[in-house]
RODO-2510 file (C-alpha; in nm, 4 decimals, decimal comma):
residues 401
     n   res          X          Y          Z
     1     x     3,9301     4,3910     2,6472
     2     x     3,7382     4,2801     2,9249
     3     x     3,4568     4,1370     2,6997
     4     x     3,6828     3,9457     2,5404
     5     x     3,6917     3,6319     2,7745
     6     x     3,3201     3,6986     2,8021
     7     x     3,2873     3,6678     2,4137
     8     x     3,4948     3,3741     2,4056
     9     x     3,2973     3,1520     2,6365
    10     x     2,9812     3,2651     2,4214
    11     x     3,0960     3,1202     2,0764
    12     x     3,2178     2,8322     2,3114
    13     x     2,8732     2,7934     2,4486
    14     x     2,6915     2,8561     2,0546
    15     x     2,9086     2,6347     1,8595
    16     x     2,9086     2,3906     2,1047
    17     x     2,5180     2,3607     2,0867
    18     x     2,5196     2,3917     1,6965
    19     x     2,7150     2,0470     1,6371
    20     x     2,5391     1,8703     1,8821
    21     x     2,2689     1,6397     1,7244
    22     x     1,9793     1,8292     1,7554
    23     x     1,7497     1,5279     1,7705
    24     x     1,8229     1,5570     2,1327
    25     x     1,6330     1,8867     2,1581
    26     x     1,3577     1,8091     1,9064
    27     x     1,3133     1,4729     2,1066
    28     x     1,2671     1,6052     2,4409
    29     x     0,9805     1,8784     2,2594
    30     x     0,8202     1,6193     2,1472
    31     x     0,7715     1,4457     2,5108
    32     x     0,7157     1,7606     2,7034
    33     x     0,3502     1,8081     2,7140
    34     x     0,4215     2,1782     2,7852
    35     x     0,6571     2,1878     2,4971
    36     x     0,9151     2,4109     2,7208
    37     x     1,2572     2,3094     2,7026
    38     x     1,4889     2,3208     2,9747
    39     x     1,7964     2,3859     2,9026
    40     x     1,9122     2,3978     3,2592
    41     x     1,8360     2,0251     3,2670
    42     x     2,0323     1,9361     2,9880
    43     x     2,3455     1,7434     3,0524
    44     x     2,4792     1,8741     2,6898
    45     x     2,4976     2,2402     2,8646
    46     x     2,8303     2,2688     3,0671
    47     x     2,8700     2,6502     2,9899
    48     x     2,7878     2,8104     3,3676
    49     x     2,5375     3,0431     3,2536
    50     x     2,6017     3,2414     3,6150
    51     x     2,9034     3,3636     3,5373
    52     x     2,8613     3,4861     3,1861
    53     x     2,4647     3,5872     3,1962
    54     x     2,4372     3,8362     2,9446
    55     x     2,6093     3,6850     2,6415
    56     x     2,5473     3,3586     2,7143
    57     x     2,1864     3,3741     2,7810
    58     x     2,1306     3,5803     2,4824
    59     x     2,3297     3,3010     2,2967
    60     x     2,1596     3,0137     2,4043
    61     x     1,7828     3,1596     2,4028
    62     x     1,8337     3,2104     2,0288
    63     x     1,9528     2,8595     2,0090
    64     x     1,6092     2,8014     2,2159
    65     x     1,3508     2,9669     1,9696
    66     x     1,5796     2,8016     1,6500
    67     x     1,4620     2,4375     1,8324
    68     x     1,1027     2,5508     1,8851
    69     x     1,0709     2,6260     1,4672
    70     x     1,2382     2,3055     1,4371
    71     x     0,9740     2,1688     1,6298
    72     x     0,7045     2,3489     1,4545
    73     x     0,8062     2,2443     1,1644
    74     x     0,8690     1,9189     1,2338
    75     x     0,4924     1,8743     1,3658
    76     x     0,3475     2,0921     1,0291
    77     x     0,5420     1,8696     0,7976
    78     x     0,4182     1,4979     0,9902
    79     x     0,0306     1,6504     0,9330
    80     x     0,1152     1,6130     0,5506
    81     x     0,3546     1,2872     0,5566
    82     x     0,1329     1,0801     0,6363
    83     x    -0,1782     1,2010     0,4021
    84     x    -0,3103     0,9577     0,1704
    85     x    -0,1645     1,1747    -0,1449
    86     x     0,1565     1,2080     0,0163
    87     x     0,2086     0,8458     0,1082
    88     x     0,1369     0,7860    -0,3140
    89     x     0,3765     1,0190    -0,3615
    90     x     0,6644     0,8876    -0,1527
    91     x     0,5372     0,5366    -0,2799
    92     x     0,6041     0,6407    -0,6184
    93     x     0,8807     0,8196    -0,5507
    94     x     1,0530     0,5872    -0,3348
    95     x     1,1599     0,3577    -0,5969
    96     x     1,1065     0,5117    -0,9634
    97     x     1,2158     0,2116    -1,1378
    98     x     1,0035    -0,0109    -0,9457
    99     x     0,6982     0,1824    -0,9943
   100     x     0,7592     0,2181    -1,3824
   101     x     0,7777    -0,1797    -1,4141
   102     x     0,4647    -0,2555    -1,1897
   103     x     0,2913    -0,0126    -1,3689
   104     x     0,3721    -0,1886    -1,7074
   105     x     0,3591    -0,4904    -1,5917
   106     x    -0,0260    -0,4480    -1,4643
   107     x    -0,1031    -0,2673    -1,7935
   108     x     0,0334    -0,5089    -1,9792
   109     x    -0,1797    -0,8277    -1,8079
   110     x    -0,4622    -0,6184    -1,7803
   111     x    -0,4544    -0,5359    -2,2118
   112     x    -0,3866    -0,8995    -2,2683
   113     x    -0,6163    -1,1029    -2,0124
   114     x    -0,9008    -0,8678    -2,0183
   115     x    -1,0321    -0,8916    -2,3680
   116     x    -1,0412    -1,2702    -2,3123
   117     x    -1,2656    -1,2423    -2,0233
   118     x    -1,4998    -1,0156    -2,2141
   119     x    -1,5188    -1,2444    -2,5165
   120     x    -1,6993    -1,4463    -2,2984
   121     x    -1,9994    -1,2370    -2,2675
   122     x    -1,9620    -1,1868    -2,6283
   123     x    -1,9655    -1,5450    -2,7543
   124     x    -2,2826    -1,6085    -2,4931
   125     x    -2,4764    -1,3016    -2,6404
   126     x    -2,4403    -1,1017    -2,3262
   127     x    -2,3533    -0,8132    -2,5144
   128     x    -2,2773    -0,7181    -2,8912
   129     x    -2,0240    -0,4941    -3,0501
   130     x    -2,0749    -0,2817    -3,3367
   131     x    -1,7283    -0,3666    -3,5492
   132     x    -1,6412    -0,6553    -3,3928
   133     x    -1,3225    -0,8012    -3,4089
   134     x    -1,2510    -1,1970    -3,3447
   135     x    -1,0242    -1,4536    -3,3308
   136     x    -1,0846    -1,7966    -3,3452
   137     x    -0,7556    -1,9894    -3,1457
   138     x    -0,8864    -2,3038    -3,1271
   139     x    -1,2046    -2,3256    -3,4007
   140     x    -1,5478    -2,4326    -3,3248
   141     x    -1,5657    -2,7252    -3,1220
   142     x    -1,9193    -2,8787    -3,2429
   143     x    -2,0736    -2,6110    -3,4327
   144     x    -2,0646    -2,4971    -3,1160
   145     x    -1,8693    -2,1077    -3,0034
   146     x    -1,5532    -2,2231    -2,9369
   147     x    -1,4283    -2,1044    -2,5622
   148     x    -1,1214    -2,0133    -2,6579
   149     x    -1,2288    -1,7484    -2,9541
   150     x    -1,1789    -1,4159    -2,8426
   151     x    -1,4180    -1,2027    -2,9689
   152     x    -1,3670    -0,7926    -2,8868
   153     x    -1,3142    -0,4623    -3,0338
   154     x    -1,0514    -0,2160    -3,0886
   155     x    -1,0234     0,0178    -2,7478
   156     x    -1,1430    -0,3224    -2,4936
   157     x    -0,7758    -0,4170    -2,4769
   158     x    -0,6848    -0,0080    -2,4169
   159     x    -0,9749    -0,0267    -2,1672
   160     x    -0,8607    -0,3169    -1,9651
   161     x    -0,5006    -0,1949    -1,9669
   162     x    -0,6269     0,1156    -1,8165
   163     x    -0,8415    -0,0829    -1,5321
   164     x    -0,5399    -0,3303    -1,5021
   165     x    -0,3744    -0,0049    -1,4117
   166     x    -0,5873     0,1344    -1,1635
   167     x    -0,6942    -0,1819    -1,0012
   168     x    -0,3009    -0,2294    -0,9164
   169     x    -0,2260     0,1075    -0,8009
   170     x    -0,5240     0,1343    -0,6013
   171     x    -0,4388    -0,1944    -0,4184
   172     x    -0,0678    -0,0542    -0,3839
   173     x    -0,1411     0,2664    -0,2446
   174     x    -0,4515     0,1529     0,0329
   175     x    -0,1956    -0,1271     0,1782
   176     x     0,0229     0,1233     0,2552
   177     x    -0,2364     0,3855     0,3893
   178     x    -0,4045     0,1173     0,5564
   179     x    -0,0906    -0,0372     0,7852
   180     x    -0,1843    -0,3022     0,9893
   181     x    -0,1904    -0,2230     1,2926
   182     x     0,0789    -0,3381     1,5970
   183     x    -0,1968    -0,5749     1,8007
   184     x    -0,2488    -0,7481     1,4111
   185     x    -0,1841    -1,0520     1,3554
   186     x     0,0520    -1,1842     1,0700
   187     x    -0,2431    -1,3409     0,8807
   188     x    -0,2701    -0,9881     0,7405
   189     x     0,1041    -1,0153     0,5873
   190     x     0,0078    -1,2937     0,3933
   191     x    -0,2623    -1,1725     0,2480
   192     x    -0,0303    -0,8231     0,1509
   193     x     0,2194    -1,1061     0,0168
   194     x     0,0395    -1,3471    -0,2143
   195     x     0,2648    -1,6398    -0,3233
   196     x     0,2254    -1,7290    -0,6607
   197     x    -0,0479    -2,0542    -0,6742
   198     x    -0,2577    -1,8293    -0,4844
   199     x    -0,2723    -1,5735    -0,7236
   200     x    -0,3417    -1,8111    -0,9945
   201     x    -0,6194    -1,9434    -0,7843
   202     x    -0,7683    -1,5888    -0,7497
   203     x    -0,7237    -1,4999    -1,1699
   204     x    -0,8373    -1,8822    -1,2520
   205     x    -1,1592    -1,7689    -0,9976
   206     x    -1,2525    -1,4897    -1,1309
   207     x    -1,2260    -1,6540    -1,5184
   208     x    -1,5019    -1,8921    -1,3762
   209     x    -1,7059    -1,6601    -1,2092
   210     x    -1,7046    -1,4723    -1,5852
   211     x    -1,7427    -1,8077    -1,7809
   212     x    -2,0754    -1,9129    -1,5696
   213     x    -2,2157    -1,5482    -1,5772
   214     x    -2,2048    -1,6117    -2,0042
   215     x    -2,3267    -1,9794    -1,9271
   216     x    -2,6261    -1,9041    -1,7498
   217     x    -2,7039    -1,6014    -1,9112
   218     x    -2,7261    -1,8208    -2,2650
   219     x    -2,9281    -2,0627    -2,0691
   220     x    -3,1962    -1,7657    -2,0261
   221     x    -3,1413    -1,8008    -1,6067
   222     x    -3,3151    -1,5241    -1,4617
   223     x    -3,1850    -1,1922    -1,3351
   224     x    -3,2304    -1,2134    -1,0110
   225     x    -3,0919    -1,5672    -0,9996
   226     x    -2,7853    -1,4444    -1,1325
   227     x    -2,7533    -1,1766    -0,9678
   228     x    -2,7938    -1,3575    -0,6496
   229     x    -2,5196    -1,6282    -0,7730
   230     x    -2,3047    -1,4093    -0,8877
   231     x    -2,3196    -1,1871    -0,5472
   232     x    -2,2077    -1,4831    -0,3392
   233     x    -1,9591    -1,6010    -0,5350
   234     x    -1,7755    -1,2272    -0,5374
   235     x    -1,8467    -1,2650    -0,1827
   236     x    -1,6876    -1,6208    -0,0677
   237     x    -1,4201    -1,5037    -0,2948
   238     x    -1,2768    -1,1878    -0,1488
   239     x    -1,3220    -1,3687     0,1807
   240     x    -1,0885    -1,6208     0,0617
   241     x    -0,8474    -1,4517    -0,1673
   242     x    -0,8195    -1,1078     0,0100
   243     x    -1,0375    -0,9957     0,3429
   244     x    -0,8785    -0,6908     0,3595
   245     x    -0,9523    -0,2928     0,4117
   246     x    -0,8100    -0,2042     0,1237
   247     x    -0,9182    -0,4860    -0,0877
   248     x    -1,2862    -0,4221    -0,0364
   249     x    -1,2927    -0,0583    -0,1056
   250     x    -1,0814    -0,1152    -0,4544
   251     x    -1,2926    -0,4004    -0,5242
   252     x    -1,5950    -0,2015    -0,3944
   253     x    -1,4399     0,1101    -0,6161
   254     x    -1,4572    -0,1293    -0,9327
   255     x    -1,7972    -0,2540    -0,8953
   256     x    -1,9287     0,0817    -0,8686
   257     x    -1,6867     0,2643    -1,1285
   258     x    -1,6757    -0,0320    -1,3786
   259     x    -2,0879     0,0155    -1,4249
   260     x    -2,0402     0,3597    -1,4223
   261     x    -1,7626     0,3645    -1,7305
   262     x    -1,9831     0,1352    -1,9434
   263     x    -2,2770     0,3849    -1,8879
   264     x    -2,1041     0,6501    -2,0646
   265     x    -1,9387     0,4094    -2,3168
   266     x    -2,2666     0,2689    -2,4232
   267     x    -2,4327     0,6294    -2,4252
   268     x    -2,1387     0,8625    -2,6046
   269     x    -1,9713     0,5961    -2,7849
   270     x    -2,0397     0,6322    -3,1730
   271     x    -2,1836     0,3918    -3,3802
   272     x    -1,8794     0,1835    -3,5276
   273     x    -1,7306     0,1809    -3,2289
   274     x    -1,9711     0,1322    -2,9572
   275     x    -2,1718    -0,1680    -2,7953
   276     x    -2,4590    -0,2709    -2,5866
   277     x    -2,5859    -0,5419    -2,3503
   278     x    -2,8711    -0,7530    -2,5200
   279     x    -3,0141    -0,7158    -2,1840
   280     x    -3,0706    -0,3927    -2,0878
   281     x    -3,1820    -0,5278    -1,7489
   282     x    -3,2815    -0,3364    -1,4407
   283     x    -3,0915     0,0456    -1,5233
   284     x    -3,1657     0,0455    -1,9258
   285     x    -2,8023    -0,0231    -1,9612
   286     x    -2,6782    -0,3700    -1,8138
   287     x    -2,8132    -0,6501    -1,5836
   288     x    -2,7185    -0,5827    -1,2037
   289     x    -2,5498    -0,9131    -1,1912
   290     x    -2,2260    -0,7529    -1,3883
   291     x    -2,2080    -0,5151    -1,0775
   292     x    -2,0635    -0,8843    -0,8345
   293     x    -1,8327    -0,9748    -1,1179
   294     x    -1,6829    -0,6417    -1,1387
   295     x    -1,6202    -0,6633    -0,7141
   296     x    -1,4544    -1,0176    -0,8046
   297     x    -1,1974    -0,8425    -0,9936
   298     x    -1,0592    -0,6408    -0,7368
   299     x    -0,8871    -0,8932    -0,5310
   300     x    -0,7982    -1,1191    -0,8711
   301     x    -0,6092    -0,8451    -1,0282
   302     x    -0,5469    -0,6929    -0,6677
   303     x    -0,3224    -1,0265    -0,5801
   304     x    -0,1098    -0,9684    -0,8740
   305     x    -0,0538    -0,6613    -0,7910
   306     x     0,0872    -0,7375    -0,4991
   307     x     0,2784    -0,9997    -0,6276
   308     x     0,4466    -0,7838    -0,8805
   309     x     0,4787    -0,5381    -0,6350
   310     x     0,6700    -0,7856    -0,4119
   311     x     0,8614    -0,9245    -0,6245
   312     x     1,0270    -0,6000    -0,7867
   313     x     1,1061    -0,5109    -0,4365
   314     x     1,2797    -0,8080    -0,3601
   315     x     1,0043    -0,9516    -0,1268
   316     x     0,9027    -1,2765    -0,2662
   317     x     0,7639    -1,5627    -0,1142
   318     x     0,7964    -1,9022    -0,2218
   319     x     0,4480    -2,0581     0,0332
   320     x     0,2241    -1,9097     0,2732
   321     x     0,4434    -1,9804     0,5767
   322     x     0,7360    -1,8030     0,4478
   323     x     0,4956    -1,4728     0,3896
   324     x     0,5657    -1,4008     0,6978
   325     x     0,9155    -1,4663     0,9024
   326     x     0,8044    -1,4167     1,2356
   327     x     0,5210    -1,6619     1,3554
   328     x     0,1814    -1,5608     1,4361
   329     x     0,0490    -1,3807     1,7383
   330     x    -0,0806    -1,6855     1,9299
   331     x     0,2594    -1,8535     1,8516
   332     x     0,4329    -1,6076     1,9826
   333     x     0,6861    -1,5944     2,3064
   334     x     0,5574    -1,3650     2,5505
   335     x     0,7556    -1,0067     2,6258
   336     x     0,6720    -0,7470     2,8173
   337     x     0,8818    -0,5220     2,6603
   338     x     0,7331    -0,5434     2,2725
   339     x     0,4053    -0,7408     2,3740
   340     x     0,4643    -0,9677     2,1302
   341     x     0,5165    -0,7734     1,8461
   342     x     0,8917    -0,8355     1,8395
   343     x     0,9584    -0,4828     1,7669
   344     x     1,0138    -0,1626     1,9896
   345     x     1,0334     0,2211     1,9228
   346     x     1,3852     0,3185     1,7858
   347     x     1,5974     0,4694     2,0423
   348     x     1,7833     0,6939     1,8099
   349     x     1,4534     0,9008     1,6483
   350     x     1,2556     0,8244     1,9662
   351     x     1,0176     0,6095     1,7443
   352     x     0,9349     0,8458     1,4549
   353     x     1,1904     0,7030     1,1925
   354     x     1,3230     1,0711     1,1381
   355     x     1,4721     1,3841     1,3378
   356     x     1,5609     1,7430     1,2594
   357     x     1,9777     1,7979     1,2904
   358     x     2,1210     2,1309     1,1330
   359     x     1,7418     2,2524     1,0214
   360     x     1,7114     1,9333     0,7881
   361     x     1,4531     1,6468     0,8164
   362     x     1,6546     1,3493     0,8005
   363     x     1,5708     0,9738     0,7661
   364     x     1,6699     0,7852     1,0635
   365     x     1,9683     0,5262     0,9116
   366     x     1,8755     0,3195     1,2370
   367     x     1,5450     0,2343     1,1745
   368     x     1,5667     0,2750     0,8189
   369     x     1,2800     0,5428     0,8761
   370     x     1,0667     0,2705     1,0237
   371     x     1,0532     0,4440     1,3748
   372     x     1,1005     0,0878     1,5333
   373     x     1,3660    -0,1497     1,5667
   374     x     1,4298    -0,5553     1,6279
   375     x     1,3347    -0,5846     2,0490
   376     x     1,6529    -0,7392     2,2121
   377     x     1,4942    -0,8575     2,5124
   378     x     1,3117    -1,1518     2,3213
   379     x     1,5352    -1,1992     2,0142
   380     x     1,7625    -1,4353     2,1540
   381     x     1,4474    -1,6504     2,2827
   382     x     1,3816    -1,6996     1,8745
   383     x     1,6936    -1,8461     1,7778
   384     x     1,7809    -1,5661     1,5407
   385     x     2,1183    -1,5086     1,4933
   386     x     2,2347    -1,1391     1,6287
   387     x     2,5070    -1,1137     1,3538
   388     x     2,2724    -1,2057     1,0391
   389     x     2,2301    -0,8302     1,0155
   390     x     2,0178    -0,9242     0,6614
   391     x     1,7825    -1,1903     0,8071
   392     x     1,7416    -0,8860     1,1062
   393     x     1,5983    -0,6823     0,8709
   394     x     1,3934    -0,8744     0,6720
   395     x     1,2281    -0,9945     0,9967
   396     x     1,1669    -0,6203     1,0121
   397     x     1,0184    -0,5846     0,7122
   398     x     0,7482    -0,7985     0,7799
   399     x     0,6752    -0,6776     1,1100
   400     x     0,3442    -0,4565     1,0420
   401     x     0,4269    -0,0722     1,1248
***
């Protein structure tokens, strides 16, 4: 019977530290560069471990080791959150819906606009199909090829879906690998948000780019001409449509795959169903000035992308001023506390947007699993109001992580 009291204050002292949020714990691991936790220290530990050593020591130390997995864990499972694969994942995963439309969407566009694009090099002789198939929309003009007969074969529209597809994702996936970083500026977040005219701007590009490549080719303009052209127009165009990380290697991606593709199409393809360029140019297979107007449609179908993207998420823009709700760096007011970024590490998950409480990984509902949060020292200086709890967050939204 003597135990008794001693047993008592033990379950005391265990469930006690089993409903407490464990985040506490976990957080304080995560800032000790010895990774020892102290539980003497802890103002959550009232049980007076002097008077009841055995039990409650025993107790409390297996509470101890059940924190360090926690912690293990915790630092094994943020090695593989933020991989490349598992950021597509949770991407994907994130919003199903959303992901099924964009993915249409960009097949879709890419099936219907594609085969246009390519009946340009068709109607200038750049290349040839074996079993043609076209379609006249407006007539001749002249005796002339009419520019608005599309001229293709059966599997191009299949074909462009597919690169429609890929393009989209690609562009998807690398802006969110890719985060810009804190000391960014918000010239970045307009070019991840694309209003609509400058989309247009980038597809109505690109269509030109395509158009003069068939021009000058029927004009018998040399290679190296063209490919020189061609080169800086894919150039001044990504400069002015895109300019970003993950735009240049999709875009760079493209003009290296695209080439690739068409060398096995051309080589495997059977008779009634393949095609070849009239100029075999500099590999055997195609001119190197196709390689530029490939690049040139990684930030025209990129932009879409993004638009789409946007859009199904609720994230549209209507200019270029409104892709971004906060102003830009330089514009900024000056703070100490967020250095101008107008955002600070969330309190509640001590900046990583999620915490370990019962053995589970949660999301932090704080931060929204952002691991940062609006920085009240400088939002009244913006004239935001403190009660639009919506306008709050989309400010937050496009704040780069």
């Amino acid at each position: 019977m003597k135990r008794f009291p001693t047993l008592v204050y033990a379950t005391v002292a265990l469930m006690s530290s089993l409903f407490e949020h464990t985040h506490g714990f976990s957080g304080a691991l995560q800032r000790s560069s010895s990774q020892t936790l102290n539980l003497n220290r802890c103002k959550r530990c009232t049980i007076n471990r002097a008077r009841y050593p055995q039990a409650v020591s025993s107790l409390l130390n297996t509470r101890e080791k059940t924190l360090f997995m926690s912690a293990s864990n915790d630092d094994d499972r943020s090695e593989t959150e933020f991989s490349p694969i598992q950021i597509l994942i949770d991407t994907i995963k994130s919003d199903p819906s959303r992901s099924i439309y964009f993915s249409t969407l960009m097949t879709i566009c890419g099936a219907s606009l594609g085969p246009f694009l390519d009946s340009y090099h068709s109607l200038f002789g750049v290349l040839s199909y074996d079993t043609p198939l076209v379609f006249p929309l407006l007539g001749s003009i002249g005796g002339s090829p009419a520019l608005l007969t599309c001229v293709t074969t059966y599997w191009v529209p299949v074909l462009f879906g597919v690169a429609g597809f890929l393009i989209g994702w690609l562009y998807i996936w690398l802006d969110a690998v890719f985060h810009v970083e804190e000391n960014s500026t918000n010239q970045s977040q307009s070019e991840l948000h694309p209003t609509v005219p400058k989309v247009m701007a980038g597809i109505s590009y690109f269509t030109v780019q395509y158009f003069l490549s068939g021009i000058l080719f029927a004009n018998q303009v040399d290679r190296t001409s063209m490919l020189a052209l061609m080169t800086t127009l894919a150039a001044g165009g990504f400069s002015i449509l895109d300019g970003t990380l993950s735009g240049f290697i999709t875009s760079a991606a493209t003009a290296i795959g695209g080439p690739l593709i068409e060398v096995g199409l051309i080589s495997f393809l059977p008779a009634p169903w393949g095609y070849h360029y009239n100029d075999a140019g500099e590999t055997g297979f195609f001119p190197l000035w196709i390689i530029p107007v490939y690049f040139l449609g990684g930030p025209a179908n990129g932009n879409l992308a993004r638009l789409f993207w946007n859009t199904l998420g609720g994230e549209t823009v209507e200019s270029a001023e409104d892709a971004a709700l906060v102003p830009p760096i330089s514009e900024k007011i000056s703070c100490s506390t967020c250095q101008r970024t107008r955002a600070v590490p969330c309190g509640n998950c001590d900046g990583i947007g999620q915490y370990w409480t019962y053995g589970v990984l949660v999301t932090c509902k704080a931060c929204r699993g952002k691991g940062r949060v609006i920085c009240r020292s400088c939002f009244s200086q913006y004239g935001d109001d403190p009660n639009d709890i919506e306008n709050i967050r989309q400010i937050m939204d496009q704040i780069p992580d």
